[in-house]
N, CA, C and O atoms as a CHARMM CRD file, in Angstrom:
* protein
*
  244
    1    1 UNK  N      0.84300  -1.18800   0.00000 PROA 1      0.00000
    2    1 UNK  CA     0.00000   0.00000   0.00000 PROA 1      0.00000
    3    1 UNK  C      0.89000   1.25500   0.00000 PROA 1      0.00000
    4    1 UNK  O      1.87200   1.33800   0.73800 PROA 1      0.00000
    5    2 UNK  N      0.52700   2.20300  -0.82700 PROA 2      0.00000
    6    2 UNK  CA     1.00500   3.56000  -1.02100 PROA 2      0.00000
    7    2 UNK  C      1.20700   4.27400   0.56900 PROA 2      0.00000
    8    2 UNK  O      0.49800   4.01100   1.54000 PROA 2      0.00000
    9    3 UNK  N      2.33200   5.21000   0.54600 PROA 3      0.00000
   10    3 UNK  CA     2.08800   5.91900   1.53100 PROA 3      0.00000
   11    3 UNK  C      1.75900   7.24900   1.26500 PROA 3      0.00000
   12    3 UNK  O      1.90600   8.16100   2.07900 PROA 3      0.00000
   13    4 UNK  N      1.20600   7.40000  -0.14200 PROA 4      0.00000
   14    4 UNK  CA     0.77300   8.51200  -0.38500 PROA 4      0.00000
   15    4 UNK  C     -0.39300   8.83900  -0.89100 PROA 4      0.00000
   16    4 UNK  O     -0.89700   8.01000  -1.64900 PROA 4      0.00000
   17    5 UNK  N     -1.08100  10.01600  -0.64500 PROA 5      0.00000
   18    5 UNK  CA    -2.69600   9.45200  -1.08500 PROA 5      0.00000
   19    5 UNK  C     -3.15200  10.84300  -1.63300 PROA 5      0.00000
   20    5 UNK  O     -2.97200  11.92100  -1.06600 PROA 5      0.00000
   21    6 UNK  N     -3.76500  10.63900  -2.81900 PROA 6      0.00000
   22    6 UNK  CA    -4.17800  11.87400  -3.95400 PROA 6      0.00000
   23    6 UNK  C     -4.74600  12.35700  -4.04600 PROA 6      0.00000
   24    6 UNK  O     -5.56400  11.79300  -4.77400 PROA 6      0.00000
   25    7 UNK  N     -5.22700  13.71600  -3.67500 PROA 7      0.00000
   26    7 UNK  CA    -5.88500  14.35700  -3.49600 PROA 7      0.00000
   27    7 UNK  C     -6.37200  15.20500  -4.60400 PROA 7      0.00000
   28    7 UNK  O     -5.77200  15.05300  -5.66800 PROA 7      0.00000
   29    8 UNK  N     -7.30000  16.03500  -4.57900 PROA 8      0.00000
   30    8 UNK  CA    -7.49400  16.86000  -6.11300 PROA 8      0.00000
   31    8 UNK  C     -8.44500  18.22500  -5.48700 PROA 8      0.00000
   32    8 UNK  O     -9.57100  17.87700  -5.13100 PROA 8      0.00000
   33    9 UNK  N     -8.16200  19.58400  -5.32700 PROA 9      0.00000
   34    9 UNK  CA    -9.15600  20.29500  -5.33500 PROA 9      0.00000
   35    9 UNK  C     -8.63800  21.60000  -6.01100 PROA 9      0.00000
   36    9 UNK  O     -7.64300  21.52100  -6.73200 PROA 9      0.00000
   37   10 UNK  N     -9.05200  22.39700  -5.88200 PROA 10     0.00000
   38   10 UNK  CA    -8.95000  23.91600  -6.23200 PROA 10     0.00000
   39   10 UNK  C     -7.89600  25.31100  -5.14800 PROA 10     0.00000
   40   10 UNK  O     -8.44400  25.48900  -4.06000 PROA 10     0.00000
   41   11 UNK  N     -6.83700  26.02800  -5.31000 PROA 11     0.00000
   42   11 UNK  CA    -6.56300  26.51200  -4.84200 PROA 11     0.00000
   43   11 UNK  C     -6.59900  27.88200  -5.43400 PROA 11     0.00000
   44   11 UNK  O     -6.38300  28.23000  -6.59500 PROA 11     0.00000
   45   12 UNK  N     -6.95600  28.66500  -4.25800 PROA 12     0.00000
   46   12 UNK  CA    -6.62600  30.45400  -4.41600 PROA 12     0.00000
   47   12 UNK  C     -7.95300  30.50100  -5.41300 PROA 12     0.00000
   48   12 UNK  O     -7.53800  30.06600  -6.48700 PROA 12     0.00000
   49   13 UNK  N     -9.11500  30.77200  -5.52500 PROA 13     0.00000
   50   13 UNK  CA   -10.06400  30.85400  -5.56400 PROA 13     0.00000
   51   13 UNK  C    -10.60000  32.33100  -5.32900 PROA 13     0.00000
   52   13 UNK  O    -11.11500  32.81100  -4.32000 PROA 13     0.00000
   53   14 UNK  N    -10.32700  32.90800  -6.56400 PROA 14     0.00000
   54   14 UNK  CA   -10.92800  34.64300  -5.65400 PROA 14     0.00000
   55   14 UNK  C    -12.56900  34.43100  -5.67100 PROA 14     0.00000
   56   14 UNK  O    -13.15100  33.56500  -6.32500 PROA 14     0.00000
   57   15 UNK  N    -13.24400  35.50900  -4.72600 PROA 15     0.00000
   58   15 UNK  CA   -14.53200  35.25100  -4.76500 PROA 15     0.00000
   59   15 UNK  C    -14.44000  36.60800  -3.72000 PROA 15     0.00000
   60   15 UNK  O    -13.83800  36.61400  -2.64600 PROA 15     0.00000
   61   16 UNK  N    -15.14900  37.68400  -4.28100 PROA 16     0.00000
   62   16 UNK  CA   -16.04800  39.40100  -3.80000 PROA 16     0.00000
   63   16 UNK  C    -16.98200  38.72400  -2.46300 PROA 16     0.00000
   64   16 UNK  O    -17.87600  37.88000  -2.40300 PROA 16     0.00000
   65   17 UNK  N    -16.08800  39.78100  -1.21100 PROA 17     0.00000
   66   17 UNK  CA   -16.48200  39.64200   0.20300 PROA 17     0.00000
   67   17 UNK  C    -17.75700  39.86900  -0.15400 PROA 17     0.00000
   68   17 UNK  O    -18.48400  39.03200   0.38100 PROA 17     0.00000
   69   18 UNK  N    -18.43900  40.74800  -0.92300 PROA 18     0.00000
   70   18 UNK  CA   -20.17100  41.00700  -0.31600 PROA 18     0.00000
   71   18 UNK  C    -20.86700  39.68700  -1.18300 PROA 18     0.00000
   72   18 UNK  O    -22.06900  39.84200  -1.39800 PROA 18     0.00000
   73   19 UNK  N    -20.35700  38.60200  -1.62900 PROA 19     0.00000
   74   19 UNK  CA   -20.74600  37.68500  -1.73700 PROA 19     0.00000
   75   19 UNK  C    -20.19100  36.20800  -1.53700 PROA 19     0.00000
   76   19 UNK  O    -20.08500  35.22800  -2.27400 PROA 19     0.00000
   77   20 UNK  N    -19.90600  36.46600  -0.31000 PROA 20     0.00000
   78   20 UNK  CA   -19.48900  35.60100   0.58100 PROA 20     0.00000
   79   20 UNK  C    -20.34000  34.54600   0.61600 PROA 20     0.00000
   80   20 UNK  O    -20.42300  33.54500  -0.09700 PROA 20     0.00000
   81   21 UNK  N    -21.09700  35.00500   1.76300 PROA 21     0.00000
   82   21 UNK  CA   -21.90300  34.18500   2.61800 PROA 21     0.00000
   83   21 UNK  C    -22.94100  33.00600   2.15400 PROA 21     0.00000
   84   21 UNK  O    -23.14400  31.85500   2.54100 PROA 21     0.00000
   85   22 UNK  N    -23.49900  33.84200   1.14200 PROA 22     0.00000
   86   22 UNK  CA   -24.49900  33.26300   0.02800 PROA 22     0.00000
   87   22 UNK  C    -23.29700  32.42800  -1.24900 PROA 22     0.00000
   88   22 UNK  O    -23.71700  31.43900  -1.84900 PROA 22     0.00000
   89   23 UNK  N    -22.17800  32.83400  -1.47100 PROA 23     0.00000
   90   23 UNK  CA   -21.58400  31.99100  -2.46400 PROA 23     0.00000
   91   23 UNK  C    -20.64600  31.04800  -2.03900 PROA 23     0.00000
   92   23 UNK  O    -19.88000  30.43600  -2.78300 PROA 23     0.00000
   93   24 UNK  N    -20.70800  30.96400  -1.05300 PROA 24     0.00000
   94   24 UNK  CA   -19.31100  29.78700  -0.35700 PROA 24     0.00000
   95   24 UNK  C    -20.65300  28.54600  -0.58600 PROA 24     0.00000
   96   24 UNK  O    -20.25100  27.53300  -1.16000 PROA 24     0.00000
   97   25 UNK  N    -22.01200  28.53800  -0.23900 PROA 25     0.00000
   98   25 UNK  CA   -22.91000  27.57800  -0.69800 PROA 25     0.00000
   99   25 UNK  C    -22.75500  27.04600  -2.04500 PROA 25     0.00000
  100   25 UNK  O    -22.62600  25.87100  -2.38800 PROA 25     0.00000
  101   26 UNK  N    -22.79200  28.22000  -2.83000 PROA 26     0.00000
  102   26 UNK  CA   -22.97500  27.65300  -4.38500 PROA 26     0.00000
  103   26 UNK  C    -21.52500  26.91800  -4.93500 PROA 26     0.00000
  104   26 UNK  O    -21.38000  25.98600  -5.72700 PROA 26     0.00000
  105   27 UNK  N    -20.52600  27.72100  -4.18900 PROA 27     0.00000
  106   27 UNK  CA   -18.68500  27.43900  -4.49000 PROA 27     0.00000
  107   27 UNK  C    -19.04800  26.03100  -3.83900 PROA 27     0.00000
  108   27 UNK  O    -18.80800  25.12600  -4.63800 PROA 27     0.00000
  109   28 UNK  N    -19.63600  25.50900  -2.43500 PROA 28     0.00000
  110   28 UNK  CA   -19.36500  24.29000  -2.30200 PROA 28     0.00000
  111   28 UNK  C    -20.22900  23.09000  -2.88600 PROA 28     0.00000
  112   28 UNK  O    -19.94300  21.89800  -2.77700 PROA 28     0.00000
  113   29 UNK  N    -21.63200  23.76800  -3.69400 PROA 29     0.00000
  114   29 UNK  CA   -21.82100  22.79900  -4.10400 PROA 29     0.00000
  115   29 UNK  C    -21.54700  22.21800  -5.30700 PROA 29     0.00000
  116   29 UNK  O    -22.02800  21.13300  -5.63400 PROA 29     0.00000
  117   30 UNK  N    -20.59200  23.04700  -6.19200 PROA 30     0.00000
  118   30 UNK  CA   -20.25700  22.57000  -7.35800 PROA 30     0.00000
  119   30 UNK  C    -19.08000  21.94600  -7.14500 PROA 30     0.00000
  120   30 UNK  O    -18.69900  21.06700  -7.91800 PROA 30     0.00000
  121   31 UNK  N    -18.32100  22.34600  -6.00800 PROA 31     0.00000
  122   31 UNK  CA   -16.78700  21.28700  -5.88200 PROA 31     0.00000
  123   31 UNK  C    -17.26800  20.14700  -5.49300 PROA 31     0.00000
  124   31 UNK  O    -16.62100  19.14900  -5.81300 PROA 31     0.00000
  125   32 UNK  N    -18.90300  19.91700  -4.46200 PROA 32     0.00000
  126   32 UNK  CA   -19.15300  18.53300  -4.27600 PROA 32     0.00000
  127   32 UNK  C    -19.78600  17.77300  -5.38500 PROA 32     0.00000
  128   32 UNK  O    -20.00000  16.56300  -5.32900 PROA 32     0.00000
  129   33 UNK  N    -20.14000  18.70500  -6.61800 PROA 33     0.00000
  130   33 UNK  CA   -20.84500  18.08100  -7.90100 PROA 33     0.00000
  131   33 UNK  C    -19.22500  17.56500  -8.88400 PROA 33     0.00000
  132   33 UNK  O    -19.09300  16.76000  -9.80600 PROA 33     0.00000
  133   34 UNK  N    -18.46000  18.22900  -8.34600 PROA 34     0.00000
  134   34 UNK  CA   -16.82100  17.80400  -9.15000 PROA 34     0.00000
  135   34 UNK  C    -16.38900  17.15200  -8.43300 PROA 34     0.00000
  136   34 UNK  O    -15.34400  16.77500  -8.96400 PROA 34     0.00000
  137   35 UNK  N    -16.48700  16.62200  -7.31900 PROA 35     0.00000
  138   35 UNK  CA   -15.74800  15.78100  -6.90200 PROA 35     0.00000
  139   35 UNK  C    -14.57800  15.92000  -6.05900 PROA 35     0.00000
  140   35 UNK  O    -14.00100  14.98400  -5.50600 PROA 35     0.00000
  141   36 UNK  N    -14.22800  17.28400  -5.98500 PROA 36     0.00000
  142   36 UNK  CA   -12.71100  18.08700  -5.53600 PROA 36     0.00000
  143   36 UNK  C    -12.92300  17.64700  -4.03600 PROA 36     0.00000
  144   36 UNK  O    -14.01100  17.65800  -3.46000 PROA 36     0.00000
  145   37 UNK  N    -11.23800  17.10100  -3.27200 PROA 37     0.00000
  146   37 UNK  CA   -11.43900  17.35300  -2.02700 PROA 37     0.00000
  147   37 UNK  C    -11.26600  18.61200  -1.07500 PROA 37     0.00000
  148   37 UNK  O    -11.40500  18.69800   0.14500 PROA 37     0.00000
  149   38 UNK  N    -11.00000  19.34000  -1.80300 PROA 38     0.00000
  150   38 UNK  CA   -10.87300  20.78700  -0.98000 PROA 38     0.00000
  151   38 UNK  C    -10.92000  22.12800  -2.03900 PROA 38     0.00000
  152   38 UNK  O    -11.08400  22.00700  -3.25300 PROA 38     0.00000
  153   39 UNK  N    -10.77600  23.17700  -1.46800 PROA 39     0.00000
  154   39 UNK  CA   -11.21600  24.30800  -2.07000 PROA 39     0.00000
  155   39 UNK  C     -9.99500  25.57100  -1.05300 PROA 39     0.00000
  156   39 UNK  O    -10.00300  25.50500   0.17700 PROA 39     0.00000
  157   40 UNK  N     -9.26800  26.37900  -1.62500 PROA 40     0.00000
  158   40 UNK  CA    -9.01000  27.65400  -0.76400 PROA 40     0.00000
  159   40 UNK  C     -9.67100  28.54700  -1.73100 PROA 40     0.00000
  160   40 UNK  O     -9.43700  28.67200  -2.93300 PROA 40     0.00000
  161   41 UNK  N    -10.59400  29.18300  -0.94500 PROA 41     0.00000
  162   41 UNK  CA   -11.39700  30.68500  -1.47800 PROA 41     0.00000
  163   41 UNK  C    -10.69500  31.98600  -0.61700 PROA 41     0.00000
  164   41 UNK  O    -10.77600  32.17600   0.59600 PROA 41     0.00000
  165   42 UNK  N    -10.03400  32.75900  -1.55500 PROA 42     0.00000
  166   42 UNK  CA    -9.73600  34.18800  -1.21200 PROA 42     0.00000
  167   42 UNK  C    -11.41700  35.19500  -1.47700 PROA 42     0.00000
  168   42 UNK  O    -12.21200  35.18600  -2.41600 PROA 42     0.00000
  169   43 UNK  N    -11.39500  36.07100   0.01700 PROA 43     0.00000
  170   43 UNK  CA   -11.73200  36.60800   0.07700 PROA 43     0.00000
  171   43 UNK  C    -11.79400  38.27200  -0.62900 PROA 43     0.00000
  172   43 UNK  O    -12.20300  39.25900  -0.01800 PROA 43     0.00000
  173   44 UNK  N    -11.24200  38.26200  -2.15500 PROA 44     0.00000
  174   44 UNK  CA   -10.87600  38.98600  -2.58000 PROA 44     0.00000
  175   44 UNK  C    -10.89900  39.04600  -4.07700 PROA 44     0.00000
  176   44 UNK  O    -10.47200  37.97800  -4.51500 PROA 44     0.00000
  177   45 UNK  N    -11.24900  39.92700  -5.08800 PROA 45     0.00000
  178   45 UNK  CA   -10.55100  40.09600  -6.15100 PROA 45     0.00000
  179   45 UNK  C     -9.66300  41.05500  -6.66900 PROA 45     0.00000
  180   45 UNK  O     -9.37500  42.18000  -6.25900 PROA 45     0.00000
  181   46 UNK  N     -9.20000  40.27500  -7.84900 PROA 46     0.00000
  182   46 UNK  CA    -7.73300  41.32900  -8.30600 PROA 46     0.00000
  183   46 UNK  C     -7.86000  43.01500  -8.69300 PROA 46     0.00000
  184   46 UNK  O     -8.63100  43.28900  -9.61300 PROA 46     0.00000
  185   47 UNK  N     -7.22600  43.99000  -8.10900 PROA 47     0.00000
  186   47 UNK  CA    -7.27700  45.04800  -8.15200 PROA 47     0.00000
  187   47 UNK  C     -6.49200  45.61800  -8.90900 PROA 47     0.00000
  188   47 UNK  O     -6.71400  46.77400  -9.26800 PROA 47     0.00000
  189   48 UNK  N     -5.26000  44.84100  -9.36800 PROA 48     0.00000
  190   48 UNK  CA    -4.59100  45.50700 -10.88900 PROA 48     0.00000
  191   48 UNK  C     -5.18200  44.91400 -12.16200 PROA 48     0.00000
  192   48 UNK  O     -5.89000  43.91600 -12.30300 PROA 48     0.00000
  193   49 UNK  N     -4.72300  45.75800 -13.02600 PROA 49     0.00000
  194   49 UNK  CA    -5.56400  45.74700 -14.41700 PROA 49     0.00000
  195   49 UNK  C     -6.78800  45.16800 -13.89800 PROA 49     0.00000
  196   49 UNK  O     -6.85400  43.94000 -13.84500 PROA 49     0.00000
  197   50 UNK  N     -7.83200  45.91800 -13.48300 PROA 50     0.00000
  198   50 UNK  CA    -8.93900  45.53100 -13.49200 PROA 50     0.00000
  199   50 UNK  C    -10.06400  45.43200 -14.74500 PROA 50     0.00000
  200   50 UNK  O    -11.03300  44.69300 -14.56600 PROA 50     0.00000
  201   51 UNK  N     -9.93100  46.21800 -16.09000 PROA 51     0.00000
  202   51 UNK  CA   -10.74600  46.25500 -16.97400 PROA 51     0.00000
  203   51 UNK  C    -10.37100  44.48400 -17.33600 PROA 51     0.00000
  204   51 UNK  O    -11.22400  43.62800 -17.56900 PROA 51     0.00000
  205   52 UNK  N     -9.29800  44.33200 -17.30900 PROA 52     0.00000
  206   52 UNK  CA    -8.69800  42.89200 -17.78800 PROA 52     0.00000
  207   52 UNK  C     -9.75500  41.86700 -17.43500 PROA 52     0.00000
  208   52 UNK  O    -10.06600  41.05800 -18.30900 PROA 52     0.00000
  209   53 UNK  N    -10.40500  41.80600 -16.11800 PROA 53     0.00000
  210   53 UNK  CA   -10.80800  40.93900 -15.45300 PROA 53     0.00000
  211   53 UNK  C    -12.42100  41.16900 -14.86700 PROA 53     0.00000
  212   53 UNK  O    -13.09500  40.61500 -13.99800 PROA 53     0.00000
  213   54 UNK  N    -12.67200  42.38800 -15.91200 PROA 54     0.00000
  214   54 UNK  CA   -14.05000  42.93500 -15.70200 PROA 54     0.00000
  215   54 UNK  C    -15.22800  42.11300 -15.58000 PROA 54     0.00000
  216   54 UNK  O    -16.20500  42.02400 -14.83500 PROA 54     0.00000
  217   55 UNK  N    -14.47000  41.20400 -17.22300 PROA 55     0.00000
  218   55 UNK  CA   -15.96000  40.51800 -17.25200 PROA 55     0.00000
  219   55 UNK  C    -16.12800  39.25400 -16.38600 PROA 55     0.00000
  220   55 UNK  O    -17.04700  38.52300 -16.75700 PROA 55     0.00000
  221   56 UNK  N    -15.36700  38.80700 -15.21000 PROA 56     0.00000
  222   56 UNK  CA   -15.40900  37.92800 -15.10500 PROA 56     0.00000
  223   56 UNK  C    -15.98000  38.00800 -13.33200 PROA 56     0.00000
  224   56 UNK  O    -16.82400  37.35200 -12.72200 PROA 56     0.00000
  225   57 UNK  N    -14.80800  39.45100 -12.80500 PROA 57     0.00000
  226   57 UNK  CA   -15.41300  39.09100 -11.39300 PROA 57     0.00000
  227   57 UNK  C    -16.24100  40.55100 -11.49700 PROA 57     0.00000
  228   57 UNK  O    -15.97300  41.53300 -12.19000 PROA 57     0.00000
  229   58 UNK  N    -17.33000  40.33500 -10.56600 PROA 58     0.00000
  230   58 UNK  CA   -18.16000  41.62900  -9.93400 PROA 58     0.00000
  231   58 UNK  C    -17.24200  42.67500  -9.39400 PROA 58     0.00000
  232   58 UNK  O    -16.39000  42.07100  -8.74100 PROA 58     0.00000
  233   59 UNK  N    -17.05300  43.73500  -9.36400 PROA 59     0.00000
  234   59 UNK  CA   -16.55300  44.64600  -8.65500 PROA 59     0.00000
  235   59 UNK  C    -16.75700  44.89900  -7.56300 PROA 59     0.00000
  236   59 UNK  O    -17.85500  45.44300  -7.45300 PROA 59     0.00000
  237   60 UNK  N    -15.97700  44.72100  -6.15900 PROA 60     0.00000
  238   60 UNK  CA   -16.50100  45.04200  -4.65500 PROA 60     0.00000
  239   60 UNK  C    -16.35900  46.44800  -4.75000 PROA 60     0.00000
  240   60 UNK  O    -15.66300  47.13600  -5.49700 PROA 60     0.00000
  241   61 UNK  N    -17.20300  46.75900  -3.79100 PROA 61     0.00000
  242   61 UNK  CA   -17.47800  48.33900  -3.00000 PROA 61     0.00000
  243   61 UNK  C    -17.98700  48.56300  -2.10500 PROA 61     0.00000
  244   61 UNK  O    -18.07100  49.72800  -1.71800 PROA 61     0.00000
């Protein structure tokens, strides 16, 4: 038997504080519909070149 054991999830995960609370639900139920064993979600999105990344995250304020 292996002494090593394989894991698979998602790291650094940005995701906009004012949709936290309500999206850590939806973030966990699609990693449990994928199968992933873990998830790190930053409380944050990227603040340089932001037009870059417009369409993708919501803008906090």
């Amino acid at each position: 038997m292996s002494r090593y054991t394989e894991i698979c999830g998602c790291i650094h995960i940005h995701f906009p504080v004012s949709l936290m609370e309500r999206g850590t639900e939806l973030i966990g139920n699609e990693a449990e519909r994928s199968s992933i064993d873990f998830l790190i979600i930053n409380n944050h999105t990227p603040q340089r070149k932001k037009e870059k990344y417009s369409g993708i995250f919501k803008s906090e304020g």
